[in-house]
ROLUMFI-527438 format. One line per field, with one value per residue: residue number from 1; residue in one letter; y, x, z of N, C-alpha, C, CB in turn. Coordinates in nm, 2 decimals. Glycine has a CB too. Layout:
residues N
k <- [NUM/...] $
r <- [A/...] $
n.y <- [Y/...] $
n.x <- [X/...] $
n.z <- [Z/...] $
ca.y <- [Y/...] $
ca.x <- [X/...] $
ca.z <- [Z/...] $
c.y <- [Y/...] $
c.x <- [X/...] $
c.z <- [Z/...] $
cb.y <- [Y/...] $
cb.x <- [X/...] $
cb.z <- [Z/...] $
END
This chain:
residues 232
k <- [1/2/3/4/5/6/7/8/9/10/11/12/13/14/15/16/17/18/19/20/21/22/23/24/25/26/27/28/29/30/31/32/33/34/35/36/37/38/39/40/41/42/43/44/45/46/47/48/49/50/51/52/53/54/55/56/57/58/59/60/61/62/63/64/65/66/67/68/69/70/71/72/73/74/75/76/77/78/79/80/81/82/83/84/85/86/87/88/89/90/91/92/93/94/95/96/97/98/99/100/101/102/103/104/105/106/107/108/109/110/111/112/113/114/115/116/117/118/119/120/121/122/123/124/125/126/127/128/129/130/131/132/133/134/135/136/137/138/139/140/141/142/143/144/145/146/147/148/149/150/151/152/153/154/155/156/157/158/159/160/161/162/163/164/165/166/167/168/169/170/171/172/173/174/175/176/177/178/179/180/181/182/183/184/185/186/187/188/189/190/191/192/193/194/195/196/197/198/199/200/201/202/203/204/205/206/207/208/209/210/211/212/213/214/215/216/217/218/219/220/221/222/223/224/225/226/227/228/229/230/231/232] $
r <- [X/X/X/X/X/X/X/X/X/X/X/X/X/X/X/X/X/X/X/X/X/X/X/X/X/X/X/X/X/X/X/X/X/X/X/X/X/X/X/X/X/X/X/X/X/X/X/X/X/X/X/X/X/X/X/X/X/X/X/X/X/X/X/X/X/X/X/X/X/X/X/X/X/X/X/X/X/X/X/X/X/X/X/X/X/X/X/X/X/X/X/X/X/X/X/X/X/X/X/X/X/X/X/X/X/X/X/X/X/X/X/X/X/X/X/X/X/X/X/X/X/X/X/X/X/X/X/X/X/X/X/X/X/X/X/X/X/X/X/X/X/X/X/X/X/X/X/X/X/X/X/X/X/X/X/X/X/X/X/X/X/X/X/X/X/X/X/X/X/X/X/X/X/X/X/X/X/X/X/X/X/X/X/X/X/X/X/X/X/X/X/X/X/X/X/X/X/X/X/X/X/X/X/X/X/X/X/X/X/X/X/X/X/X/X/X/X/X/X/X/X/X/X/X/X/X/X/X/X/X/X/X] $
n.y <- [0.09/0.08/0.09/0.17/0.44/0.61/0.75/0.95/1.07/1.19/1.32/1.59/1.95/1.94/1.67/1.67/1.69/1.58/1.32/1.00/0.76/0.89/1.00/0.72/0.64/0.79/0.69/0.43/0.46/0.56/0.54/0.42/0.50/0.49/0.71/0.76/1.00/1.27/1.24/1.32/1.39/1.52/1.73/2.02/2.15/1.93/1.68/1.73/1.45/1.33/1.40/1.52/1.33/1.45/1.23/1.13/1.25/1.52/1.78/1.92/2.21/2.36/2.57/2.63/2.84/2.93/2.83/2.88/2.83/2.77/2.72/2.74/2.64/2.49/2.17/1.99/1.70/1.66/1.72/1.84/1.85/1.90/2.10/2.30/2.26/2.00/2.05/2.19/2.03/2.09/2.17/2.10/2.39/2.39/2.17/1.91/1.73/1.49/1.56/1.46/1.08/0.99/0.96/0.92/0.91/0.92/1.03/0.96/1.22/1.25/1.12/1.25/1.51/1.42/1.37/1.60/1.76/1.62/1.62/1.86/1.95/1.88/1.99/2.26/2.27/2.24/2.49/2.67/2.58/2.66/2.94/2.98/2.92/3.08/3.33/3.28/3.31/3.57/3.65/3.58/3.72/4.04/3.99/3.98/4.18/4.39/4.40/4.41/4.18/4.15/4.17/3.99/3.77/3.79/3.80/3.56/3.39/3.45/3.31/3.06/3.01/3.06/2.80/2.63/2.62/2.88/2.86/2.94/2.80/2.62/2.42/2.48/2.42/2.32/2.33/2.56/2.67/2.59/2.76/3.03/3.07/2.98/3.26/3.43/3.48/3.53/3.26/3.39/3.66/3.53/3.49/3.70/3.83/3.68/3.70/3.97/3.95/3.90/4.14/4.20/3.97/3.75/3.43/3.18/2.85/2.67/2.47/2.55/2.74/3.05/3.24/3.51/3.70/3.81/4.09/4.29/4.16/4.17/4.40/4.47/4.33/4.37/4.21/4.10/4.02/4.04/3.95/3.76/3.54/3.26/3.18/3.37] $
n.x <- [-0.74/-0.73/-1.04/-1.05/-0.89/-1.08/-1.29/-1.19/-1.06/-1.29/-1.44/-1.29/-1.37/-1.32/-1.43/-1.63/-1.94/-1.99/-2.12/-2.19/-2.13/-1.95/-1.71/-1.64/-1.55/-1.30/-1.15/-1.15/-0.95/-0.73/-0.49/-0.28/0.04/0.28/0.59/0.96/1.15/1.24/1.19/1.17/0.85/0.74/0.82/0.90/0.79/0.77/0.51/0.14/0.05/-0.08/-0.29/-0.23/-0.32/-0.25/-0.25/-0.11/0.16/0.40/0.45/0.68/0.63/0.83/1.02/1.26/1.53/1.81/1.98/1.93/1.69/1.34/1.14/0.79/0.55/0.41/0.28/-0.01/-0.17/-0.55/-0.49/-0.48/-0.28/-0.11/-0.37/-0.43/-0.28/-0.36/-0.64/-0.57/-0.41/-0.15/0.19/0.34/0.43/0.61/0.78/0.77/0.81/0.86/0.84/0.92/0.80/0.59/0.21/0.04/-0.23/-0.31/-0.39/-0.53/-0.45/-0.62/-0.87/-0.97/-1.01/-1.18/-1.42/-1.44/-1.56/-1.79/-1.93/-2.11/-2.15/-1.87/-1.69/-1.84/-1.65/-1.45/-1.34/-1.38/-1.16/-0.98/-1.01/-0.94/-0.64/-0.56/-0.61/-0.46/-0.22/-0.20/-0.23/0.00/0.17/0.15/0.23/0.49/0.60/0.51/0.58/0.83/1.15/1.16/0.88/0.73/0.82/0.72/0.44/0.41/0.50/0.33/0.08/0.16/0.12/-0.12/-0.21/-0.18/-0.36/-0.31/-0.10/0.21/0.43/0.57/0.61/0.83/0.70/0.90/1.20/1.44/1.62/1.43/1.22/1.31/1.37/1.03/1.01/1.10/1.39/1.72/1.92/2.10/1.99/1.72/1.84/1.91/1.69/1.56/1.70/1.65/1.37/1.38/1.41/1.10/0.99/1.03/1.14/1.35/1.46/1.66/1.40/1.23/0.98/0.85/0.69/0.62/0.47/0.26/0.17/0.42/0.49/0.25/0.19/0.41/0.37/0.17/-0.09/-0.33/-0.66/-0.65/-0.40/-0.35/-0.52/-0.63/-0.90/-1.00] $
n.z <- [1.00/1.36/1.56/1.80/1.76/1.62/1.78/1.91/1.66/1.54/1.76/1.65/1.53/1.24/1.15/1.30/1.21/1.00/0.75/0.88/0.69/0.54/0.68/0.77/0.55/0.49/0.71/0.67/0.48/0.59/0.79/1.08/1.23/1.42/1.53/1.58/1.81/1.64/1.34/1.02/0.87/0.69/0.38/0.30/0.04/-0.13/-0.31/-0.15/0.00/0.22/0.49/0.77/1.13/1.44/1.66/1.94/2.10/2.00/1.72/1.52/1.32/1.05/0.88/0.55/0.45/0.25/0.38/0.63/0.90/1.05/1.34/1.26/1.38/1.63/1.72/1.88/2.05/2.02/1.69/1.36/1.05/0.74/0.69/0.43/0.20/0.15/0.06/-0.14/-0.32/-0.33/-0.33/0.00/0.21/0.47/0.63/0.84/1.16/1.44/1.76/1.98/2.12/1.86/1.75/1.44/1.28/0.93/0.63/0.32/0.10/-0.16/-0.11/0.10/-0.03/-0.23/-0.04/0.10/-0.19/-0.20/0.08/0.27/0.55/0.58/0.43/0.49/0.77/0.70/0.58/0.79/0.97/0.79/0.78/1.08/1.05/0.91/1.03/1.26/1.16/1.11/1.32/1.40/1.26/1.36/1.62/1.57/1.40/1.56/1.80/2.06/2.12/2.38/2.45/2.27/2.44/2.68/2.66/2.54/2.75/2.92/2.79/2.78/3.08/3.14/2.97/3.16/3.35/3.51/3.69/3.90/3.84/3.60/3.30/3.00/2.68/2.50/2.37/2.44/2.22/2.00/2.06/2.07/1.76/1.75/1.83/1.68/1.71/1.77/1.97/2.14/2.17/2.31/2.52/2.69/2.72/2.89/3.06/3.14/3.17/3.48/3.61/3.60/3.77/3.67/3.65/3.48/3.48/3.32/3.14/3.29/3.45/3.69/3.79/3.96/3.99/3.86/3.76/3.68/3.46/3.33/3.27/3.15/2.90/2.82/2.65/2.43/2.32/2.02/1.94/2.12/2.24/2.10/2.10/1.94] $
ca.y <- [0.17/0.07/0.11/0.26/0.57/0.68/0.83/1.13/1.18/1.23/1.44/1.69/2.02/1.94/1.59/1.58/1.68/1.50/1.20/0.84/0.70/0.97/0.99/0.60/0.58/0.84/0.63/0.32/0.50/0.59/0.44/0.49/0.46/0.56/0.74/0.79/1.14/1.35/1.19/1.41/1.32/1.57/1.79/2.13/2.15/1.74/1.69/1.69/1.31/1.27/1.46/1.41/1.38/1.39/1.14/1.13/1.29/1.69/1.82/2.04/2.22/2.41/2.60/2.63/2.86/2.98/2.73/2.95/2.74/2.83/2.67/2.77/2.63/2.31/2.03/1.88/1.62/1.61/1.82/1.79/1.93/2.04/2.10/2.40/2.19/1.88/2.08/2.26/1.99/2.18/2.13/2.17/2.53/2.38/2.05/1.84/1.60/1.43/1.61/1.32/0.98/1.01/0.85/1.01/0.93/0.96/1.00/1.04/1.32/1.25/1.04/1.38/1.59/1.32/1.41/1.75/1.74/1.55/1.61/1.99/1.97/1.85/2.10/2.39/2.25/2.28/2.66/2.70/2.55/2.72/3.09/2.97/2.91/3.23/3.39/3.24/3.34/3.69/3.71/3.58/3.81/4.11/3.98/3.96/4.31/4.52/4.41/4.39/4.11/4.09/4.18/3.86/3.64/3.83/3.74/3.37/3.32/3.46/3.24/2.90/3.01/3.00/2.64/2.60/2.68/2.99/2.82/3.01/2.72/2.56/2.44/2.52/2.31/2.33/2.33/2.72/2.68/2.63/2.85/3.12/3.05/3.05/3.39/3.52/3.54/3.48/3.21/3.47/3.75/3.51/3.46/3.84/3.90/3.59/3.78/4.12/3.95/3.89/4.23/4.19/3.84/3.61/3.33/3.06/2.79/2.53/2.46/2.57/2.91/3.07/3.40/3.51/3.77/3.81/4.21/4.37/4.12/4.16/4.55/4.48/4.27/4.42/4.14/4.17/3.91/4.05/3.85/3.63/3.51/3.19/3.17/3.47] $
ca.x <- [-0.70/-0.77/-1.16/-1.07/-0.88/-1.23/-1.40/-1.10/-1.09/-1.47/-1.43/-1.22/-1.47/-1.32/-1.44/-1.72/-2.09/-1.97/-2.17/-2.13/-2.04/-1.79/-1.63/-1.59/-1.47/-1.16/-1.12/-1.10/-0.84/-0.60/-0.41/-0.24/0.20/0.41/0.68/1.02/1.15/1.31/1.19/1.08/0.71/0.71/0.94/0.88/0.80/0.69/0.36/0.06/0.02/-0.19/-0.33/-0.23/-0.38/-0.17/-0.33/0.01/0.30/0.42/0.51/0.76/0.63/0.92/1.03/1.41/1.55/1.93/2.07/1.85/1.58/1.24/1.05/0.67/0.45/0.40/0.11/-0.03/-0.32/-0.53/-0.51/-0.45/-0.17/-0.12/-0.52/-0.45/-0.23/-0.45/-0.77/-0.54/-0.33/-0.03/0.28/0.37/0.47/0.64/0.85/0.73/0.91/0.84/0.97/0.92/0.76/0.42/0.17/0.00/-0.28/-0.25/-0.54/-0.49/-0.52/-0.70/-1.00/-1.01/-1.09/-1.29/-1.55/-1.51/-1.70/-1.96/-1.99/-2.18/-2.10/-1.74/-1.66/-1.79/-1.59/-1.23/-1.34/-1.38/-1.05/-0.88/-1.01/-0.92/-0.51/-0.53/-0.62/-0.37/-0.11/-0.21/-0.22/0.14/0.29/0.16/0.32/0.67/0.59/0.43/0.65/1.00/1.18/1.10/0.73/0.67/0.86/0.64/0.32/0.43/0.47/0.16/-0.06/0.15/0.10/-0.29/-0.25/-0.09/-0.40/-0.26/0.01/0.33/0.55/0.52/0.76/0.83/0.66/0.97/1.32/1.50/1.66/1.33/1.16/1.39/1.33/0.95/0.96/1.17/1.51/1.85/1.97/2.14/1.86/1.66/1.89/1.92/1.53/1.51/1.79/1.55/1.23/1.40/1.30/0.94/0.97/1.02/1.30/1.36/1.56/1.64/1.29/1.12/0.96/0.89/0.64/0.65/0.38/0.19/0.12/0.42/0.49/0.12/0.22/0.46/0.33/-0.05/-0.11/-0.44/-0.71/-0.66/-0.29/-0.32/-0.68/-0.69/-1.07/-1.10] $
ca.z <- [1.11/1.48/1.58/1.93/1.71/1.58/1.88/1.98/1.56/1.54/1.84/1.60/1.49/1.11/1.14/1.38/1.13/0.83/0.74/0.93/0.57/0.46/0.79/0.74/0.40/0.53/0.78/0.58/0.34/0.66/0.86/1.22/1.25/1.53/1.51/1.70/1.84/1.54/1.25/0.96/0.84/0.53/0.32/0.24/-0.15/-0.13/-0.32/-0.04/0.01/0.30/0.57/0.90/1.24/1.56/1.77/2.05/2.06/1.93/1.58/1.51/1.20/1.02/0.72/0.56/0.30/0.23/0.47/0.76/0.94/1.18/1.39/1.23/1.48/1.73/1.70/1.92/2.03/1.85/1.62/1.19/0.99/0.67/0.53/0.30/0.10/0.13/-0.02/-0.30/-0.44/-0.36/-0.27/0.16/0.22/0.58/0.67/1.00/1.22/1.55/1.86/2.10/2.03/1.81/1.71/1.37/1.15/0.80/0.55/0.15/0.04/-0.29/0.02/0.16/-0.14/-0.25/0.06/0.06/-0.28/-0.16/0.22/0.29/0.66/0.61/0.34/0.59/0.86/0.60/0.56/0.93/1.00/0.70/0.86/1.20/1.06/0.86/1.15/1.37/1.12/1.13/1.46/1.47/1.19/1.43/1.71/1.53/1.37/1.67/1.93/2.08/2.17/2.50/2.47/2.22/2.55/2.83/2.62/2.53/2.90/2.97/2.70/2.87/3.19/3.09/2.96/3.30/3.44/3.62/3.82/3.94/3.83/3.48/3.24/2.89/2.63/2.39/2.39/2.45/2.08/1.96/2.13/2.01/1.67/1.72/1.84/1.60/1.78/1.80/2.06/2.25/2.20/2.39/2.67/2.71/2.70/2.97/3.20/3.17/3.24/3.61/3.67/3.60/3.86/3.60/3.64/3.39/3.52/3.22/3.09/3.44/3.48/3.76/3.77/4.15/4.02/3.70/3.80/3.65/3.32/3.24/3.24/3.05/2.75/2.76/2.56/2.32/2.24/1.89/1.89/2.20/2.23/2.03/2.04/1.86] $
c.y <- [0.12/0.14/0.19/0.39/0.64/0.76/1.00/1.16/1.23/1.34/1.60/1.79/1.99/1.79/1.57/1.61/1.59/1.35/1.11/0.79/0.74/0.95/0.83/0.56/0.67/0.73/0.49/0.31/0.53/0.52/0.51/0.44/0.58/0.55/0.79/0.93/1.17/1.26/1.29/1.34/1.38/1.65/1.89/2.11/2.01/1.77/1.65/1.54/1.30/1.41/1.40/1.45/1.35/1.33/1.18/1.18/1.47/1.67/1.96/2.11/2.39/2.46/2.60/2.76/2.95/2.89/2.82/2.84/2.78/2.78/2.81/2.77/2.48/2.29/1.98/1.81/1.69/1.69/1.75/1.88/1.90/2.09/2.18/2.32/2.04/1.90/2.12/2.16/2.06/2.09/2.18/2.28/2.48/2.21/2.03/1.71/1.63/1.55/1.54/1.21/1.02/0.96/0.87/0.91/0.99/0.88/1.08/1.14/1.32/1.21/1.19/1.47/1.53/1.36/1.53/1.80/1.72/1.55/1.78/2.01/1.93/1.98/2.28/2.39/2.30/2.41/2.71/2.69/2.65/2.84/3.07/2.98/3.03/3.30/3.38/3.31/3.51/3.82/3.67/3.69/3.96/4.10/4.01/4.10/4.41/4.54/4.37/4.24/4.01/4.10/4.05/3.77/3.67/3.74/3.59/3.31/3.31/3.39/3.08/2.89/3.00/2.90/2.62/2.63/2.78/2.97/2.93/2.97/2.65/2.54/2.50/2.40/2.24/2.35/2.48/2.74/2.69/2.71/2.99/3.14/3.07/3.15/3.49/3.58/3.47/3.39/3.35/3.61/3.72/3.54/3.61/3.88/3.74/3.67/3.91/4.09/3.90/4.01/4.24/4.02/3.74/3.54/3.18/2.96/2.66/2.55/2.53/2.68/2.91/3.21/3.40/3.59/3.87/3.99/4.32/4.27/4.16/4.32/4.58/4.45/4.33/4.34/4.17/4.06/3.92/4.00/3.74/3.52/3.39/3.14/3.29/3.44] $
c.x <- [-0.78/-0.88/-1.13/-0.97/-0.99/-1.27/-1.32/-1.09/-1.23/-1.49/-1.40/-1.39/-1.44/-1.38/-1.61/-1.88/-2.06/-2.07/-2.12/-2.08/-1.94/-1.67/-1.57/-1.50/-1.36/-1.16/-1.07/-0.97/-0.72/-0.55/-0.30/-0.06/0.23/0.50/0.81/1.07/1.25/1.33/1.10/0.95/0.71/0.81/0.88/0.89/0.76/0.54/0.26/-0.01/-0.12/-0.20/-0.32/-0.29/-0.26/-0.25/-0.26/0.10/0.27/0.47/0.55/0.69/0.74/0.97/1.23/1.41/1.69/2.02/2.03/1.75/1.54/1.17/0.87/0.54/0.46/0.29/0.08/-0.14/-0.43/-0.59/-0.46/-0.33/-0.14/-0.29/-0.49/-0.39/-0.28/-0.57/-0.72/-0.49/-0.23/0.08/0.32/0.50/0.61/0.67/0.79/0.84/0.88/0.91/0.98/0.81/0.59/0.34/0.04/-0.11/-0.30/-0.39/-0.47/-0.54/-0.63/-0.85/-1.04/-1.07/-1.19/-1.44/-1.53/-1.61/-1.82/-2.02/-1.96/-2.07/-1.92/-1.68/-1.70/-1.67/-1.41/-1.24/-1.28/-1.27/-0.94/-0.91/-0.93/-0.72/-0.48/-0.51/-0.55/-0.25/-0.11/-0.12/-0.04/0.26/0.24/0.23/0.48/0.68/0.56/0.55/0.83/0.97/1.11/0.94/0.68/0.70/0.77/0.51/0.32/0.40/0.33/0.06/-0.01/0.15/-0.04/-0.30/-0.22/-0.18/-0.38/-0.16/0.15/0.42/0.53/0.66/0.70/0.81/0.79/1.12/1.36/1.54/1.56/1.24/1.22/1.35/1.16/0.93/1.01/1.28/1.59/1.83/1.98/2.00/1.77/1.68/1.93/1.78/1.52/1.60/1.68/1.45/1.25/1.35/1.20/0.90/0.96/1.18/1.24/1.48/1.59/1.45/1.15/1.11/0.88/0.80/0.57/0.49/0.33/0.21/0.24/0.45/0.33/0.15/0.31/0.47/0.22/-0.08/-0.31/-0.51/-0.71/-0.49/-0.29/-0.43/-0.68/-0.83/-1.07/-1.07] $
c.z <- [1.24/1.51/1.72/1.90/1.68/1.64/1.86/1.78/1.52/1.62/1.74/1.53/1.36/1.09/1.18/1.33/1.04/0.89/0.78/0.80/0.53/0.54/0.77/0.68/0.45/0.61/0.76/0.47/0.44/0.75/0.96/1.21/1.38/1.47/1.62/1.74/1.68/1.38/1.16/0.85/0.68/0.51/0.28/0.08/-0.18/-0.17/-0.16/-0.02/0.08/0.39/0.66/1.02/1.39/1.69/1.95/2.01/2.07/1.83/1.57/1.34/1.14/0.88/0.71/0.44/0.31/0.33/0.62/0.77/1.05/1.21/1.33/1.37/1.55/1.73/1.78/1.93/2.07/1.79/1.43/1.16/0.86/0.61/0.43/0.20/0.03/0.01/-0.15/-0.37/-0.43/-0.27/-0.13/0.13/0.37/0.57/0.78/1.01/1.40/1.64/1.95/2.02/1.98/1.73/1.58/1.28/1.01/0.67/0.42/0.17/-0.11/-0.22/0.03/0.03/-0.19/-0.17/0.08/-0.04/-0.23/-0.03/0.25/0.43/0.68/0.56/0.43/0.66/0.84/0.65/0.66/1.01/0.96/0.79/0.97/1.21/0.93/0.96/1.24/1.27/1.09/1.24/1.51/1.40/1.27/1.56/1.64/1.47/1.49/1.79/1.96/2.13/2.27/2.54/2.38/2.31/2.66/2.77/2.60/2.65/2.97/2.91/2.80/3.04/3.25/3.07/3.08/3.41/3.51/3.72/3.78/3.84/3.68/3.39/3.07/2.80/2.55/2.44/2.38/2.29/1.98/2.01/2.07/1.86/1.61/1.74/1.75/1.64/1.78/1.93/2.21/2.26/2.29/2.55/2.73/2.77/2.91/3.11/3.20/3.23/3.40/3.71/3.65/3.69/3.82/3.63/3.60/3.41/3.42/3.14/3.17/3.46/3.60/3.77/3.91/4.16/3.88/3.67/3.67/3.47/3.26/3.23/3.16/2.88/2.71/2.64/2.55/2.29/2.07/1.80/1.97/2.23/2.10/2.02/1.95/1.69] $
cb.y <- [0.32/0.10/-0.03/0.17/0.57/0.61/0.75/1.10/1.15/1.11/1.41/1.62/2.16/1.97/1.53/1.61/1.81/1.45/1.18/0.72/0.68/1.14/1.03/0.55/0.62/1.01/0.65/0.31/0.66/0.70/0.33/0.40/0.50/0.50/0.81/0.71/1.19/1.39/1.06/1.50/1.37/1.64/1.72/2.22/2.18/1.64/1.58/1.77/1.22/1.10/1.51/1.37/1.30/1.50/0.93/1.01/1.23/1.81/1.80/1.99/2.22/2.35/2.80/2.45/2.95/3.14/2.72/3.11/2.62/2.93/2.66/2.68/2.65/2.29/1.90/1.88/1.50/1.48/1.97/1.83/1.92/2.04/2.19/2.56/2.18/1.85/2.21/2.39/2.00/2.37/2.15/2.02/2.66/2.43/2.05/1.77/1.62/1.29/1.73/1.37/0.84/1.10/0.79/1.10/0.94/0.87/1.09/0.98/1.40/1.12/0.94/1.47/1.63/1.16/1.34/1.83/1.65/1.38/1.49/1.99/1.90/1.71/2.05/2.41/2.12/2.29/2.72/2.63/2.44/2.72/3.16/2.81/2.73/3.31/3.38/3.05/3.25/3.68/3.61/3.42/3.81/4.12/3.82/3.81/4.33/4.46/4.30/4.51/4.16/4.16/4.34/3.82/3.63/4.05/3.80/3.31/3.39/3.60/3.23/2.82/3.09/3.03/2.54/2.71/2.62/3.03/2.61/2.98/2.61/2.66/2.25/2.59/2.34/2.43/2.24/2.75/2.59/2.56/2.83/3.09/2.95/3.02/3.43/3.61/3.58/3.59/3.14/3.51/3.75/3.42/3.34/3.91/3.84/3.44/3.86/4.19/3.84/3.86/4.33/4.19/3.83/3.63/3.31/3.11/2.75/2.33/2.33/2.51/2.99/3.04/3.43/3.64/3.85/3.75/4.23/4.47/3.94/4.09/4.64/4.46/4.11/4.63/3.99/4.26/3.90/4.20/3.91/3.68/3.68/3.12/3.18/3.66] $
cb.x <- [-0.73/-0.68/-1.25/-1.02/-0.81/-1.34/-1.42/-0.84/-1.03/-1.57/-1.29/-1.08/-1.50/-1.19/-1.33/-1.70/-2.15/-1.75/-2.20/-2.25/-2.09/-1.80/-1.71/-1.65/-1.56/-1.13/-1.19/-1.22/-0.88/-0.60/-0.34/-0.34/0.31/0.46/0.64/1.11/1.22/1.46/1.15/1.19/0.54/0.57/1.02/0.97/0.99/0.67/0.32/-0.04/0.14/-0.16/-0.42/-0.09/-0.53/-0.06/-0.29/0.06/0.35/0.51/0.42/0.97/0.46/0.98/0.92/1.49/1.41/1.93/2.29/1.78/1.61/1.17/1.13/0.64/0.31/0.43/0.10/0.01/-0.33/-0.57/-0.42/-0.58/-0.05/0.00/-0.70/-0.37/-0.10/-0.51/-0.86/-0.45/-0.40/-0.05/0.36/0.44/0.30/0.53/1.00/0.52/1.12/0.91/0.98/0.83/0.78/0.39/0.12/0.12/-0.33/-0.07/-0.72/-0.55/-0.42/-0.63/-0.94/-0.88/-1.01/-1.23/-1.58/-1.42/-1.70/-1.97/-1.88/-2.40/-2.20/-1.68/-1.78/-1.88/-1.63/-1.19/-1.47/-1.47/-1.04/-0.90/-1.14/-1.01/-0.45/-0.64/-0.69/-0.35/-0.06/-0.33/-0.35/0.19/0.27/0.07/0.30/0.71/0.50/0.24/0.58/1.11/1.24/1.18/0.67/0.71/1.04/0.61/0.27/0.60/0.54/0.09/-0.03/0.29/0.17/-0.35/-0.18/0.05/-0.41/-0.36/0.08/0.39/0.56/0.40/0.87/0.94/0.55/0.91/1.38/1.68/1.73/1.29/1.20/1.53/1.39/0.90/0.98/1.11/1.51/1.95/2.10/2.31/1.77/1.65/2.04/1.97/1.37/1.54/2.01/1.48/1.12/1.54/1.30/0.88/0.88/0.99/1.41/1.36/1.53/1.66/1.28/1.16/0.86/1.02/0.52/0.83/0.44/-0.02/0.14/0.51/0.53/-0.06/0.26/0.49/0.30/-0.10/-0.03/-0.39/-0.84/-0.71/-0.15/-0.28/-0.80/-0.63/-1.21/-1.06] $
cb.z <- [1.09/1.57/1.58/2.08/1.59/1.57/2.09/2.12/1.45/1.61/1.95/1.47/1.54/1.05/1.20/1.54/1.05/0.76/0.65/0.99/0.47/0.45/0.93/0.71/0.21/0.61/0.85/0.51/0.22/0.71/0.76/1.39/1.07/1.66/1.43/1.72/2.01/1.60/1.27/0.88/0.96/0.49/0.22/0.31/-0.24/0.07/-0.45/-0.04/0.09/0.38/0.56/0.93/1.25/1.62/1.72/2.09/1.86/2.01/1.45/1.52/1.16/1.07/0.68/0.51/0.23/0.24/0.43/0.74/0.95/1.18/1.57/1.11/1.42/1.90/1.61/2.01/2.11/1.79/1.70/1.05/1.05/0.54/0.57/0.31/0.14/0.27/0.04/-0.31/-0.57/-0.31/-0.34/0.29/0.26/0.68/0.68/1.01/1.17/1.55/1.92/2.31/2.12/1.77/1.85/1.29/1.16/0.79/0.62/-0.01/0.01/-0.42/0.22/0.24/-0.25/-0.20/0.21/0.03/-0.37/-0.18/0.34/0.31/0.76/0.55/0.19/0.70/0.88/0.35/0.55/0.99/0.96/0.52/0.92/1.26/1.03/0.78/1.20/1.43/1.00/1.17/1.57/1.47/0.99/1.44/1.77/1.39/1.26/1.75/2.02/2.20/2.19/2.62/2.42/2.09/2.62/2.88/2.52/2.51/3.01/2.96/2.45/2.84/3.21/2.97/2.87/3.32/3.49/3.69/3.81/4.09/3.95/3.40/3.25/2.88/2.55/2.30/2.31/2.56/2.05/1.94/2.28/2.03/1.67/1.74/1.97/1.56/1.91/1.80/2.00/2.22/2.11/2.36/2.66/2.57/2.43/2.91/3.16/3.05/3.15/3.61/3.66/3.40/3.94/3.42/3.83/3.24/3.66/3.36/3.07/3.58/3.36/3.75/3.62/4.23/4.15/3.70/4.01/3.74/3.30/3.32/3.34/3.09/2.74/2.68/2.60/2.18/2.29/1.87/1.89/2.32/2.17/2.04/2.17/1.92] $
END
């Protein structure tokens, strides 16, 4: 694998105590591929091969079942995807695939378990991760239970309008169809909840939002660091 990949995965908090030799020896066992937009990386029910890192790019990660299908969650740099199935030896609970071009590292899984045994500070670090995507999936099965519709789209806007630094203007990371799907909605549900939030000074033009004035959506979502707050 390419020596000027190292530094930004070292960066990672699951990567970055572990021992110089351990960290190595993964690194020696994986190896870097680009990929082009809409290519699927893994298969839901597929033994856990490797573990991967998204260097470049986004990942769609996605589940299927009765001929229904949901956007789970989006990946980006750089971040890992799947550990729970990496540490257990199990089979992926969730399918992935590209959503624009990307550029992934890819570490055995058998490497990885291998230094979890033997590496203290790496082996915290799994834990720390593993809580951190409990915890996010908590926090998202309250969203989808506590709230309507349009109160899981007010608060969405409001978390990317945070990455957005606070600007007015921002677009949408994701396509409307996906988007819909992550929140737990019909197509058209969306496009209903997106005509409403005009009375609270939202306008979504294609991908391009549009919040004239935070004052009455934030009265409307009262969003909660105990669903929206990814540090916590």
């Amino acid at each position: 694998m390419p020596i000027k990949t190292f530094p930004e995965i070292r960066a990672l908090p699951l990567f970055h105590n572990m021992a110089d030799e351990n960290f190595d020896s993964l690194m020696r066992a994986g190896y870097v591929q680009t990929f082009p937009p809409q290519v699927e990386l893994i298969s839901e029910g597929d033994p856990s091969d490797f573990l991967h890192v998204v260097v470049d790019g986004t990942i769609e990660l996605f589940a299927g079942w009765n001929g229904r299908e949901t956007t789970m969650a989006m990946v980006r740099p750089v971040s890992t995807f799947i550990l729970a199935a990496t540490i257990r030896d199990a089979p992926y609970l969730m399918s992935a695939r590209t959503v624009e071009k990307a550029r992934i590292v890819m570490i055995p899984s058998e490497d990885v378990r291998t230094v979890f045994n033997l590496d203290n500070e790496f082996a915290r670090a799994v834990v720390t991760e593993l809580a951190q995507c409990y915890r996010s999936v908590v926090k998202s099965a309250k969203d989808i239970k506590l709230r309507t519709s349009l109160e899981r789209l007010a608060n969405y806007l409001l978390r990317q309008q945070s990455y957005a630094a606070g600007k007015a203007r921002f677009d949408l990371p994701i396509e409307k169809r996906k988007l819909a799907s992550f929140l737990g909605m019909t197509p058209e549900n969306l496009s209903r909840a997106i005509k409403s939030l005009q009375d609270y000074g939202v306008n979504i033009d294609g991908t391009n939002v549009h919040i004239a004035d935070p004052t009455d959506l934030l009265r409307l979502a009262k969003p909660t660091p105990l669903i929206d707050d990814p540090r916590h």
